[in-house]
MIDOSE-1310 file (N, C-alpha, C; in nm, 2 decimals, decimal comma, always signed):
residues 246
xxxx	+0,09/-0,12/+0,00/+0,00/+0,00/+0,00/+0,09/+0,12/+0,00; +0,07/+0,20/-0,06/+0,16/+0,33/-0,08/+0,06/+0,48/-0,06; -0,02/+0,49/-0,01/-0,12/+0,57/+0,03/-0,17/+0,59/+0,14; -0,18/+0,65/+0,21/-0,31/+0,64/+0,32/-0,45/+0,67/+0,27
xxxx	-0,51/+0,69/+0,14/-0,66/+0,72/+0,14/-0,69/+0,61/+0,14; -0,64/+0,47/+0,12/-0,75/+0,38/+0,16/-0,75/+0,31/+0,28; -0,70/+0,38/+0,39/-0,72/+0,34/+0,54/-0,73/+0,50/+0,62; -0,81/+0,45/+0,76/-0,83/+0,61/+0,86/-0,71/+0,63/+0,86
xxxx	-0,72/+0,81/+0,86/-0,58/+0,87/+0,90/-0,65/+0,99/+0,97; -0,57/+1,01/+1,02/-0,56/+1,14/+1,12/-0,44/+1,24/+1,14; -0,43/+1,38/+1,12/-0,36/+1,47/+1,13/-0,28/+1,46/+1,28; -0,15/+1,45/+1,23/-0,05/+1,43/+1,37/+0,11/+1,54/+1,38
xxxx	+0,07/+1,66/+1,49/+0,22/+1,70/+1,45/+0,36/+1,61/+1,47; +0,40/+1,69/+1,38/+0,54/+1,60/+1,37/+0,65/+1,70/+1,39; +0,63/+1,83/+1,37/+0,75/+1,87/+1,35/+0,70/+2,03/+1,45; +0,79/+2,07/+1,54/+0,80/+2,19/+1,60/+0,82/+2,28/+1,52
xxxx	+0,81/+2,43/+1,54/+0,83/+2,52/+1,45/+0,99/+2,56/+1,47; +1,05/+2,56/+1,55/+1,20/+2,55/+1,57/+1,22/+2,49/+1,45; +1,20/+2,35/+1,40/+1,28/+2,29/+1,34/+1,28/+2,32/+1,23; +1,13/+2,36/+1,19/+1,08/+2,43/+1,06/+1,15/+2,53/+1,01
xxxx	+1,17/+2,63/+1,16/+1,28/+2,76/+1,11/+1,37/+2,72/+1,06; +1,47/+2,63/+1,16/+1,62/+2,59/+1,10/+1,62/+2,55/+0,93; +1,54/+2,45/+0,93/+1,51/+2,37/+0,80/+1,50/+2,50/+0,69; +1,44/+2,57/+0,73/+1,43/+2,69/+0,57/+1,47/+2,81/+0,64
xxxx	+1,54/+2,84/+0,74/+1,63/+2,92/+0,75/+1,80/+2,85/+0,67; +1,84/+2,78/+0,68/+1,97/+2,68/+0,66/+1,91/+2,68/+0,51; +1,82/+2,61/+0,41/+1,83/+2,61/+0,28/+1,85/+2,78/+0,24; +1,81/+2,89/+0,35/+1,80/+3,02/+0,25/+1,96/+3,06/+0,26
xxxx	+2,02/+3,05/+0,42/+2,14/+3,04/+0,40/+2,25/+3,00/+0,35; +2,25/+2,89/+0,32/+2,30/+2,76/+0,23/+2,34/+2,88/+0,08; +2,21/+2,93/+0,03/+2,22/+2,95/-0,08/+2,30/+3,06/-0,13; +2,25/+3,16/+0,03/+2,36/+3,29/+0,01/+2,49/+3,28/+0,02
xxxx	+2,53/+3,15/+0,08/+2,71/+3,14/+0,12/+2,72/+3,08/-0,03; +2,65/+3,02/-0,11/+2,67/+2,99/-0,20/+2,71/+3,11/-0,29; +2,55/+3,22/-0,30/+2,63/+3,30/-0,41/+2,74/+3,38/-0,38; +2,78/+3,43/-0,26/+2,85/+3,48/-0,18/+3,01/+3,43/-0,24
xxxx	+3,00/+3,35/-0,22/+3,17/+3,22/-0,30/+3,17/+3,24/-0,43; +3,01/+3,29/-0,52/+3,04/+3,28/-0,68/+3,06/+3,39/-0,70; +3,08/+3,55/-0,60/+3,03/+3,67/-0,63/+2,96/+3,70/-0,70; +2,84/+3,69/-0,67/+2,74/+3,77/-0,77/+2,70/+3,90/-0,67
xxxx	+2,65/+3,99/-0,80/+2,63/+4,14/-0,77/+2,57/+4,15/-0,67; +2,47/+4,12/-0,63/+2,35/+4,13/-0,52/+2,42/+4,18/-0,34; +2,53/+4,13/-0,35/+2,61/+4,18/-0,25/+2,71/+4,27/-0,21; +2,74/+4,34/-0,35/+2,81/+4,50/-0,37/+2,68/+4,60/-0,38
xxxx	+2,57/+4,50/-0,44/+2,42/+4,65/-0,46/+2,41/+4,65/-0,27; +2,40/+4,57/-0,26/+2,35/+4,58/-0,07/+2,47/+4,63/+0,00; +2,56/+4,61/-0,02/+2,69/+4,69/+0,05/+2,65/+4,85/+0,01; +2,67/+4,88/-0,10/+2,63/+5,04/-0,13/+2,47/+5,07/-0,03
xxxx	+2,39/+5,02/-0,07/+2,27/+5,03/+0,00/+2,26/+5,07/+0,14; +2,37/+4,97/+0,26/+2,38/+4,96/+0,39/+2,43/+5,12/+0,40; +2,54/+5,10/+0,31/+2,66/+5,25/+0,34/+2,59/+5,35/+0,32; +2,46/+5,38/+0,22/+2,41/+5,51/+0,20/+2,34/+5,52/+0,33
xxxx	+2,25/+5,42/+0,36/+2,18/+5,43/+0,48/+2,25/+5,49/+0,62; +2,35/+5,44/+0,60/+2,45/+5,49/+0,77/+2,45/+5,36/+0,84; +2,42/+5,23/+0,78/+2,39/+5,13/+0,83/+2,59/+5,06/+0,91; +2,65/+5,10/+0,78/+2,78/+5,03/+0,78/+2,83/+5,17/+0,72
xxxx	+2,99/+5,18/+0,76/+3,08/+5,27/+0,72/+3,18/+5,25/+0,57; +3,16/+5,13/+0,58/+3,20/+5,09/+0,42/+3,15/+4,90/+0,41; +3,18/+4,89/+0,26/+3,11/+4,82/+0,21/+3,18/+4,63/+0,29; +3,14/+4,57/+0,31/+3,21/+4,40/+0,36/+3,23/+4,31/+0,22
xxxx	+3,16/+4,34/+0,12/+3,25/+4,26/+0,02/+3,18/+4,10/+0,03; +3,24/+4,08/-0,08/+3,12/+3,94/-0,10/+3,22/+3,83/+0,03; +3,33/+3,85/+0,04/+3,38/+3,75/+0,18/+3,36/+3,78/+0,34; +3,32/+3,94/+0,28/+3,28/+3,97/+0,45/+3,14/+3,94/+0,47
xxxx	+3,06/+3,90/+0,36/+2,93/+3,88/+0,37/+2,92/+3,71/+0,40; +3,01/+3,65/+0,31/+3,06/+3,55/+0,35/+3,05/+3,48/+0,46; +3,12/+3,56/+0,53/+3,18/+3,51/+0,69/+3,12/+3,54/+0,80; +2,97/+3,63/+0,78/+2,87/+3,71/+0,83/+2,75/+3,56/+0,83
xxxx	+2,74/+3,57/+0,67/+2,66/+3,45/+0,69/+2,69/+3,30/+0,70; +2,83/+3,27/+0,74/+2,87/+3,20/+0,77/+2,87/+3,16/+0,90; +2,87/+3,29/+1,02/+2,80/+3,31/+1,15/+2,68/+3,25/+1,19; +2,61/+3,31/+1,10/+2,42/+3,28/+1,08/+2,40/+3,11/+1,08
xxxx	+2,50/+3,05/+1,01/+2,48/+2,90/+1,00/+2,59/+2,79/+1,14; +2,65/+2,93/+1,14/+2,71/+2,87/+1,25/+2,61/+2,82/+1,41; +2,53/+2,92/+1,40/+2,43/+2,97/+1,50/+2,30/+2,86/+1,50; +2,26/+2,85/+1,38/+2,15/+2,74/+1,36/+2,23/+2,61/+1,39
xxxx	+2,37/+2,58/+1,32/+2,41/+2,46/+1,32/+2,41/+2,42/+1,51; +2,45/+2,53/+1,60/+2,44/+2,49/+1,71/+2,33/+2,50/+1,79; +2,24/+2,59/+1,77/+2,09/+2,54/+1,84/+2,06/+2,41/+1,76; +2,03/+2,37/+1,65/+2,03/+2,26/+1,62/+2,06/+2,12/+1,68
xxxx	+2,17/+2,12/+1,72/+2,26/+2,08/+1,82/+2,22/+2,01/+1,97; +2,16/+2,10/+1,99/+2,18/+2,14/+2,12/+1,96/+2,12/+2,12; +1,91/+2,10/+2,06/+1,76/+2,11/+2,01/+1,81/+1,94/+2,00; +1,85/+1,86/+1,92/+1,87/+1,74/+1,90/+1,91/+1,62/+2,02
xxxx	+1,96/+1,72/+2,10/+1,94/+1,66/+2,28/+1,82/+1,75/+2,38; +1,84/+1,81/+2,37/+1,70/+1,86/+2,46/+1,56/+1,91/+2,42; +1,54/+1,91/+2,29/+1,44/+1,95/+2,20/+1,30/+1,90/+2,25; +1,18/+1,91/+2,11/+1,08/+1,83/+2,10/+1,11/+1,71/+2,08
xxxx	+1,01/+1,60/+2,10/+1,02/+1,46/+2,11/+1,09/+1,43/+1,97; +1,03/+1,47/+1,82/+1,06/+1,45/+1,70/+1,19/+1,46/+1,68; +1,27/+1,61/+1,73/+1,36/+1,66/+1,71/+1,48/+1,58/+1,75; +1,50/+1,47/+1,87/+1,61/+1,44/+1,91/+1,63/+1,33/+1,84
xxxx	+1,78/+1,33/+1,87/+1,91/+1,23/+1,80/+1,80/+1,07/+1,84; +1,79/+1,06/+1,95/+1,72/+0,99/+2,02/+1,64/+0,89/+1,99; +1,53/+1,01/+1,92/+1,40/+0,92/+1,84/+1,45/+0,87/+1,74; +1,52/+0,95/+1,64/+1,53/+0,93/+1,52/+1,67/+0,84/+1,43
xxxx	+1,76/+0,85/+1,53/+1,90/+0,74/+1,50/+1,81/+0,61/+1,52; +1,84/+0,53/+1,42/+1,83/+0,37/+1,44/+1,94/+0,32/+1,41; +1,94/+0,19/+1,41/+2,06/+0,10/+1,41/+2,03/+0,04/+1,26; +2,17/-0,03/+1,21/+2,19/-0,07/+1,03/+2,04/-0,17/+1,03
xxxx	+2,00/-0,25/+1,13/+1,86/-0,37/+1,13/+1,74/-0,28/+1,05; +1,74/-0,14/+1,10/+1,59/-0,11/+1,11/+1,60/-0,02/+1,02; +1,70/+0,03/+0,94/+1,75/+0,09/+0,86/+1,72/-0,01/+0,70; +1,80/-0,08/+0,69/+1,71/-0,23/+0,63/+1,60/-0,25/+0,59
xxxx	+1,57/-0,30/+0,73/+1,41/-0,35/+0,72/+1,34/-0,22/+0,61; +1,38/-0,12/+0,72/+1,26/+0,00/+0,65/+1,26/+0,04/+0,50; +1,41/-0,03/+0,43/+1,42/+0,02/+0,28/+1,38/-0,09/+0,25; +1,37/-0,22/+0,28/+1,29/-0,34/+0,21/+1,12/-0,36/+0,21
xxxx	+1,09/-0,24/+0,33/+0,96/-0,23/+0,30/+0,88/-0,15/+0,20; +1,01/-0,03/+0,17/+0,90/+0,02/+0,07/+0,94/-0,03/-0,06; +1,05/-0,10/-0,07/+1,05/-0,23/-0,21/+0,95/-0,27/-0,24; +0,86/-0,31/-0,08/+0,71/-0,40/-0,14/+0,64/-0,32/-0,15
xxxx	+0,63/-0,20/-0,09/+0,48/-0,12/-0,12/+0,44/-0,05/+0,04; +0,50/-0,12/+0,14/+0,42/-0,07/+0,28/+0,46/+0,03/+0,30; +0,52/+0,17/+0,25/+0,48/+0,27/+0,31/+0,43/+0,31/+0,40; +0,39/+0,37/+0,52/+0,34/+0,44/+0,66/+0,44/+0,55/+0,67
xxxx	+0,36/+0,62/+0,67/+0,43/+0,77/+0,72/+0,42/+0,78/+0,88; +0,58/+0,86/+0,87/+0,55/+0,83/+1,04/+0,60/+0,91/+1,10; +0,54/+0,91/+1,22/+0,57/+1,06/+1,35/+0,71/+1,09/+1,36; +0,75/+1,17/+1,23/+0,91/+1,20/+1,27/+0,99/+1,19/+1,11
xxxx	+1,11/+1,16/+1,14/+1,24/+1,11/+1,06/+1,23/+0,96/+1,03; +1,20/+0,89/+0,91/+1,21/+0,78/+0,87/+1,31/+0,72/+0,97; +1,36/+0,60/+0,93/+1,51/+0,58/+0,94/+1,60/+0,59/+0,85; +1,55/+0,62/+0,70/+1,63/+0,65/+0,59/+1,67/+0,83/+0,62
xxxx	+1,51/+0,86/+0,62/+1,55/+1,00/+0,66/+1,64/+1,05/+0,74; +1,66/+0,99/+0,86/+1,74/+1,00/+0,94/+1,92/+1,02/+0,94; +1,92/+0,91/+0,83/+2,10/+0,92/+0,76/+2,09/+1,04/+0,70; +2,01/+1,10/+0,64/+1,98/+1,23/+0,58/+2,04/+1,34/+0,66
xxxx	+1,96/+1,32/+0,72/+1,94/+1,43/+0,88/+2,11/+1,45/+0,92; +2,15/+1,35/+0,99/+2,24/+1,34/+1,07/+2,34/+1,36/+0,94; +2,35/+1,30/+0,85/+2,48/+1,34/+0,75/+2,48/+1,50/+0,70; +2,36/+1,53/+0,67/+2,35/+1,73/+0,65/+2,44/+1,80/+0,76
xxxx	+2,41/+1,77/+0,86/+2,44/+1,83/+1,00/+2,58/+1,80/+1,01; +2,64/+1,69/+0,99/+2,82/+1,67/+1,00/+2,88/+1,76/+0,87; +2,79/+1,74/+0,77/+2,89/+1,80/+0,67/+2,86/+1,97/+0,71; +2,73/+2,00/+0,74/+2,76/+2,12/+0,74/+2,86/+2,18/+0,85
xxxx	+2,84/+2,09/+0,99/+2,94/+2,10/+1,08/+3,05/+2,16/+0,99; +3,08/+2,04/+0,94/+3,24/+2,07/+0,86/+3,28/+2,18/+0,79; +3,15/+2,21/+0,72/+3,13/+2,31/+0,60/+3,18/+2,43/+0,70; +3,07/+2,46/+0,81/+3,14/+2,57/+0,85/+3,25/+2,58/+0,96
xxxx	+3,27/+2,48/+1,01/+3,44/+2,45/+1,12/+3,55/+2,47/+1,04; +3,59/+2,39/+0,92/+3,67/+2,44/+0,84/+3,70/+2,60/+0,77; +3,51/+2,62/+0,76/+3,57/+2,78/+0,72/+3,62/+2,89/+0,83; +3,63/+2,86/+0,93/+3,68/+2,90/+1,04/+3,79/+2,94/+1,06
xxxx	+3,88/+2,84/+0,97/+4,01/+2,83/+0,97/+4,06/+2,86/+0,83; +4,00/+2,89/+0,71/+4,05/+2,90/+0,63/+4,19/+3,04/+0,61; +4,24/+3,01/+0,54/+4,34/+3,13/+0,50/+4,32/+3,15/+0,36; +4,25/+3,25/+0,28/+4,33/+3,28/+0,13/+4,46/+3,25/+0,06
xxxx	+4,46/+3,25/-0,07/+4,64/+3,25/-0,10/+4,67/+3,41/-0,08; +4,60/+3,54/-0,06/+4,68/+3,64/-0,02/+4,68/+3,65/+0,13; +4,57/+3,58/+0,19/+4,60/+3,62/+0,33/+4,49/+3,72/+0,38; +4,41/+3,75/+0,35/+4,33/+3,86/+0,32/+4,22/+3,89/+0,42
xxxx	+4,15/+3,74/+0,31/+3,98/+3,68/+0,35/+4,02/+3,56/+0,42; +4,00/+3,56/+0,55/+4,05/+3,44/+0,61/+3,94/+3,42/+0,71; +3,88/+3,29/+0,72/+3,82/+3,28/+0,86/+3,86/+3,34/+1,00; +3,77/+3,33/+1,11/+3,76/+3,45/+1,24/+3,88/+3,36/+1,32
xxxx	+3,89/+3,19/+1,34/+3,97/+3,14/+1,41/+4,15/+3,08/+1,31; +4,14/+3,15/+1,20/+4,24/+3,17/+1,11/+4,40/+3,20/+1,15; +4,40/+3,29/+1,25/+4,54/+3,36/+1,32/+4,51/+3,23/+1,43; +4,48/+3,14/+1,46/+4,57/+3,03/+1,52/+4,66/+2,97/+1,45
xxxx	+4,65/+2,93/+1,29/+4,73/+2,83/+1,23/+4,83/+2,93/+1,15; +4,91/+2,85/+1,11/+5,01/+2,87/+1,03/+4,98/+2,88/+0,87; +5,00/+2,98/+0,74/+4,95/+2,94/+0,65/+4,93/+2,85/+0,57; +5,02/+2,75/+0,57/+4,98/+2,61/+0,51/+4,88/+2,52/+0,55
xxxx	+4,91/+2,53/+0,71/+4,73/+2,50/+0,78/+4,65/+2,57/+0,72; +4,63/+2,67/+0,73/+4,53/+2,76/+0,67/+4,45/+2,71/+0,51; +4,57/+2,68/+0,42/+4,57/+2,69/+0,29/+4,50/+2,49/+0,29; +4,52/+2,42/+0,39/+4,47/+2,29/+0,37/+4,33/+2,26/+0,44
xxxx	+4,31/+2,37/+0,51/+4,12/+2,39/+0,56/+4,05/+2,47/+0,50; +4,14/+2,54/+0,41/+4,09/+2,61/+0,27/+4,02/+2,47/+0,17; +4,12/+2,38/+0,19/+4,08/+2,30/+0,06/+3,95/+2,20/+0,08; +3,99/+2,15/+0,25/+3,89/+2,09/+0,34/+3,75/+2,17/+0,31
xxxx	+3,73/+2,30/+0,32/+3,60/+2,41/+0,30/+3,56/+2,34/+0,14; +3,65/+2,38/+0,07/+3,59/+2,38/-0,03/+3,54/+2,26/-0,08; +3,56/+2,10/-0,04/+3,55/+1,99/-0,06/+3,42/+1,92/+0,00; +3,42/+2,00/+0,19/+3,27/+1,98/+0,22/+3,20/+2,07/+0,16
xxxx	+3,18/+2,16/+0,08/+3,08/+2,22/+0,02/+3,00/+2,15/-0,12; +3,15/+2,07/-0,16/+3,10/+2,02/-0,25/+3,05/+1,89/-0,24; +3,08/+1,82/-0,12/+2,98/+1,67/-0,08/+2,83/+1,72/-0,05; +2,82/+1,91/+0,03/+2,71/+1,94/+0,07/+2,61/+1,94/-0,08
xxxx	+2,69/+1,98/-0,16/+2,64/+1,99/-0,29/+2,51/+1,86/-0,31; +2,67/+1,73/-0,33/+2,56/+1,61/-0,33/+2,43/+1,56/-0,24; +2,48/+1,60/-0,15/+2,35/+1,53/-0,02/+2,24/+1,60/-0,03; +2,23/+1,77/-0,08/+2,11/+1,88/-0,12/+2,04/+1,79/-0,22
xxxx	+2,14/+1,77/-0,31/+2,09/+1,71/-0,44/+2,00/+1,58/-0,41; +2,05/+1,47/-0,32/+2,01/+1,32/-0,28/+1,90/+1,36/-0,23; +1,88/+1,46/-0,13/+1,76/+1,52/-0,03/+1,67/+1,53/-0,14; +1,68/+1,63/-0,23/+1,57/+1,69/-0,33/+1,52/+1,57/-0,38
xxxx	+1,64/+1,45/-0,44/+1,57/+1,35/-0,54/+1,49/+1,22/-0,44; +1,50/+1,28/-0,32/+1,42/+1,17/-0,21/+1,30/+1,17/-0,17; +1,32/+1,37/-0,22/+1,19/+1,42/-0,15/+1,05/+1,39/-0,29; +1,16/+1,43/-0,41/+1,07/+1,38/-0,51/+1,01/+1,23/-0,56
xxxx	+1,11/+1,13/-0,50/+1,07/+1,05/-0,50/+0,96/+0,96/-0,42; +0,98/+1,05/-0,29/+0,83/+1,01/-0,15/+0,67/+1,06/-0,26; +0,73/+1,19/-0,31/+0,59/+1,27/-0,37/+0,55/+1,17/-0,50; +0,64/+1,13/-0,59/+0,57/+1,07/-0,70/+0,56/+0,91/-0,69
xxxx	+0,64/+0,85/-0,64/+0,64/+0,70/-0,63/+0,53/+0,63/-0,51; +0,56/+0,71/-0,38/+0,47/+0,68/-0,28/+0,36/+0,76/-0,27; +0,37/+0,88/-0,33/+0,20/+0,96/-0,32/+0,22/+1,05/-0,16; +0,37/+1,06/-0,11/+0,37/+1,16/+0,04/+0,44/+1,26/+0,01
xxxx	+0,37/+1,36/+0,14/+0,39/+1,48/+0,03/+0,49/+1,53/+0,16; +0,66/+1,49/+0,12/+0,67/+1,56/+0,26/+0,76/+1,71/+0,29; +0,71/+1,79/+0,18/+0,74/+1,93/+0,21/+0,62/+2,02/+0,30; +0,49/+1,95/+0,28/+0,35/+2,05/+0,37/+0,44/+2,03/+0,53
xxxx	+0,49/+1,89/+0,54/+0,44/+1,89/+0,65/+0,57/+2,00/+0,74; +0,70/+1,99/+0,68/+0,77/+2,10/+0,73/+0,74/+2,22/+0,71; +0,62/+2,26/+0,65/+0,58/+2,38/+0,62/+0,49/+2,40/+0,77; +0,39/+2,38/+0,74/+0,26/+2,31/+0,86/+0,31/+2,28/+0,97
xxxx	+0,38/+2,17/+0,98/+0,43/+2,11/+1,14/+0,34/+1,93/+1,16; +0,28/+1,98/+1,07/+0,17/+1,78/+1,05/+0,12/+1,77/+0,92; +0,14/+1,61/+0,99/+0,10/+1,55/+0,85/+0,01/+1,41/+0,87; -0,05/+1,37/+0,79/-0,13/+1,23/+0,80/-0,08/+1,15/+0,83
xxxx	-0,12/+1,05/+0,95/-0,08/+0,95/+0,96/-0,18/+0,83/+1,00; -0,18/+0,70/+0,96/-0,27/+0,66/+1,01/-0,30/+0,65/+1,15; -0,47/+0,58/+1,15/-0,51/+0,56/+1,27/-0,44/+0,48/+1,34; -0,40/+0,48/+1,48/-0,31/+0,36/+1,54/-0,15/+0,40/+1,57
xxxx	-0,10/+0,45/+1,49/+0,01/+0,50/+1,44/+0,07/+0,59/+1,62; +0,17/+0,56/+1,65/+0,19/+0,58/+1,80/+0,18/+0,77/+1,80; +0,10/+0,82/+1,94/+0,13/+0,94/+1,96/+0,22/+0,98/+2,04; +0,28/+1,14/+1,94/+0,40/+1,20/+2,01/+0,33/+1,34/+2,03
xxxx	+0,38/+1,35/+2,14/+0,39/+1,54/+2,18/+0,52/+1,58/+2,14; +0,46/+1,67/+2,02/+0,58/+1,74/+1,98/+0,53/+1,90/+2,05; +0,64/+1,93/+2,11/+0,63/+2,05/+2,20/+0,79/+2,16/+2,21; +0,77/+2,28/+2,17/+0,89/+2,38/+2,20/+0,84/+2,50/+2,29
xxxx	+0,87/+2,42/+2,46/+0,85/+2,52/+2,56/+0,96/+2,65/+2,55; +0,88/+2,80/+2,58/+0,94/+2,90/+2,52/+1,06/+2,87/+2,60; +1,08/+2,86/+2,72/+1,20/+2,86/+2,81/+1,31/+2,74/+2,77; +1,27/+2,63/+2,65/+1,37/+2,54/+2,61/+1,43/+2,59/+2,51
xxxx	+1,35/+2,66/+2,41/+1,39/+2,74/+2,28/+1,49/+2,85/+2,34; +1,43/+2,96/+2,47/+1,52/+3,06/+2,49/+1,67/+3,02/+2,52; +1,66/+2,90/+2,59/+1,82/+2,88/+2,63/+1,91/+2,83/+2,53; +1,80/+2,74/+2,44/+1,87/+2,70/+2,32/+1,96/+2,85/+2,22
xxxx	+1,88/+2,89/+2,22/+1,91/+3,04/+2,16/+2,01/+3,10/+2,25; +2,02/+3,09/+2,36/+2,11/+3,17/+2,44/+2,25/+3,13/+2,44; +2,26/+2,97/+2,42/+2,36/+2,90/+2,42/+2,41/+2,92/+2,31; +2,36/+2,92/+2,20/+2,40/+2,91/+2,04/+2,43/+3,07/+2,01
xxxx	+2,36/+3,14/+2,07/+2,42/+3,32/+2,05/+2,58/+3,30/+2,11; +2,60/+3,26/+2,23/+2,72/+3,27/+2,29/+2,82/+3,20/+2,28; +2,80/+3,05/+2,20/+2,88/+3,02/+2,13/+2,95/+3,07/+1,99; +2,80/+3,14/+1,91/+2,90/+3,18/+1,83/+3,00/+3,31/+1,85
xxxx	+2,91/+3,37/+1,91/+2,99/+3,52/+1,94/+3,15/+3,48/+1,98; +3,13/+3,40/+2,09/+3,26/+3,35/+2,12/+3,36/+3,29/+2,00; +3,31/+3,18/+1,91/+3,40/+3,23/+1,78/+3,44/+3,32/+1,71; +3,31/+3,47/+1,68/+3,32/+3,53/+1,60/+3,46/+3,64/+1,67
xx	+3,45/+3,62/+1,80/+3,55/+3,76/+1,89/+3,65/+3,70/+1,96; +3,62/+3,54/+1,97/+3,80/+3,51/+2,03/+3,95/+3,54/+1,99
């Protein structure tokens, strides 16, 4: 069966809005470090823009914008983090890591057809999950440390190494960016493959926060108490800052 319309279903959240943020806060980021690295215009017209305003005294340049929104991902990557141990039910490492058995099983099920959508992170989803999050880790720890060949544009924790260190977490940056490349890519062709082969649609429900599931199907409280989110936030502000000014 590859559908729920022909058995009861019922609307079940699955996803906190925390997660939602990160999830399409991180693709809109993602995209700007991207153009940021290809220099396109968009970021000299905003540089002039900031400066006429009195926002900024001169312009940051597509690597100081770079390293700005390299911050920004640094900051999600660790509420993230830090949400994945003390989060909503959905959200932790917890629920959603399985072991290679159930990992298995769950891709030989939808060989035959049994699809169920479920409260959370597949277990396929799940290698998804947790591999985005290392590589981005990487993506941005490495750029941390990068050095230019002039020396210039270098990451914030850069004046620890030596430039040949510098110049080989340069190459490290540029390498996870391009594995991040692939796994965006596997994401998209997974997501399209849930929507056309199985008939699940699972972009609503990161939009939304729920999605169908059938009747029976175990209930979770998925919950983001303001005072879990604030500390999460408090911690991930102070860690990065602490990178950005050590």
């Amino acid at each position: 069966m590859t559908s729920t319309d022909a058995v009861p279903v019922r609307s079940q959240k699955v996803w906190d809005w925390t997660v939602r943020t990160f999830h399409w806060g991180l693709v809109f980021l993602i995209a700007c470090m991207w153009s940021t690295a290809e220099g396109h215009g968009i970021w000299e017209t905003l540089d002039g823009f900031m400066v006429e305003q009195g926002w900024i005294t001169y312009g940051w340049g597509e690597m100081g914008w770079h390293r700005r929104i390299g911050m920004l991902v640094l900051f999600l990557w660790f509420y993230r983090v830090y949400w994945g141990l003390f989060g909503a039910s959905t959200a932790k490492f917890s629920d959603f890591v399985k072991g290679p058995g159930k990992v298995i099983a769950y891709a030989k099920s939808l060989t035959k057809g049994n699809y169920k959508p479920s409260t959370g992170h597949s277990p396929l989803g799940a290698l998804s999950v947790v591999a985005l999050i290392l590589v981005v880790g990487t993506q941005v720890g490495t750029g941390l440390f990068t050095i230019d060949v002039n020396g210039l544009e270098s990451g914030p924790l850069s004046k620890f190494l030596e430039f040949d260190t510098g110049r080989l977490f340069s190459e490290f940056h540029e390498m996870s960016f391009r594995a991040l490349y692939i796994l965006i890519a596997l994401h998209v062709l997974a997501v399209l493959a849930y929507q056309f082969l199985l008939k699940a649609n699972l972009v609503r429900p990161m939009l939304t926060g729920s999605r169908k599931v059938e009747e029976g199907a175990p209930e979770k409280t998925v919950r983001a108490p303001l005072w879990n989110v604030a500390l999460g936030v408090a911690i991930a502000i102070g860690l990065t800052w602490l990178v950005w000014t050590v």
